[in-house]
C-alpha positions, 0 to 999 in steps of 0.5 A, a space after each residue: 183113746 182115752 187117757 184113762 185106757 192107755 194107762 189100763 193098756 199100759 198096766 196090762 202090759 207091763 205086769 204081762 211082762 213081768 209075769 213072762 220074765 219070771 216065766 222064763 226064769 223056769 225051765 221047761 221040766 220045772 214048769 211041769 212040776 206039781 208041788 205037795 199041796 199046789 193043783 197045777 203047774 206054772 204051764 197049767 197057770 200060764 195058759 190059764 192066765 191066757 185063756 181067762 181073759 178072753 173068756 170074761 171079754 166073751 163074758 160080756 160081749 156074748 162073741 166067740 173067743 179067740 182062742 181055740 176050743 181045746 183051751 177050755 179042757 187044758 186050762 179052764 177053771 177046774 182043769 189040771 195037767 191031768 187033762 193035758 195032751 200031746 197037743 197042750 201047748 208048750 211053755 214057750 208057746 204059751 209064752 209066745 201067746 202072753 207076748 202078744 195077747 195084749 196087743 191083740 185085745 188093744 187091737 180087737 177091743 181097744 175101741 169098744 172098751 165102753 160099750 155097753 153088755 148085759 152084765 155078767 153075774 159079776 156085775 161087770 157090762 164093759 170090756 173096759 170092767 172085764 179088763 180090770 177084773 182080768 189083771 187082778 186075776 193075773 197077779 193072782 196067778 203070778 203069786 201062784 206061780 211064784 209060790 210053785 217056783 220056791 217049792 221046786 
């Protein structure tokens, strides 16, 4: 693997674990909340986060998603809590699934990370492009849930 890739593997991973350290400073009622002036909860942006990186890699690479079909009506773009359901997953295990989601896309991808995709509206034709995209887009959401844990 090139240099360059573990450095993005790395990146993934320890800004992954800085978002489950400040997740697990939230109990399960306070991820539920929904402050004056925020759309969703910390549950809704944590599975948001786990979702939107396969969604762009199914983006690029036009392959179905690891993730289950639910996923999209629970956390995609446009959703609330509003659409959760008995089903949803928990808090913990959202963040059993961040844990390991990493290391999953090293495995999965870590080999095709040049490969070369029809470009997406974005512009973006590699996994490799979509990864980069995807941990800009989770400190976003870290921010969010940051901003939602001091309004709690």
């Amino acid at each position: 693997m090139k240099k360059r890739h573990e450095v993005l593997f790395n990146q993934l991973e320890s800004y992954r674990s800085y978002i489950l350290g400040v997740a697990d400073t939230v109990s399960e009622v306070d991820a539920e909340k929904v402050p004056a002036g925020f759309n969703n909860n910390i549950r809704w942006n944590l599975g948001h986060i786990y979702l939107d990186q396969y969604l762009w890699i199914q983006a690029v690479t036009k392959e179905p998603a690891d993730v289950p079909e639910e996923f999209n009506s629970w956390f995609g773009y446009g959703t609330s809590p509003a659409n959760f359901t008995e089903e949803t997953p928990s808090v913990n295990e959202l963040k059993e699934l961040l844990k390991t989601q990493p290391a999953r896309i090293k495995d999965l991808y870590g080999g095709r990370l040049e490969e070369e995709f029809a470009p997406t509206e974005m512009g973006m034709h590699t996994i490799e492009q979509v990864l980069v995209r995807t941990i800009f887009h989770e400190g976003m959401h870290l921010q969010t849930i940051l901003d939602i844990k001091k309004c709690i």
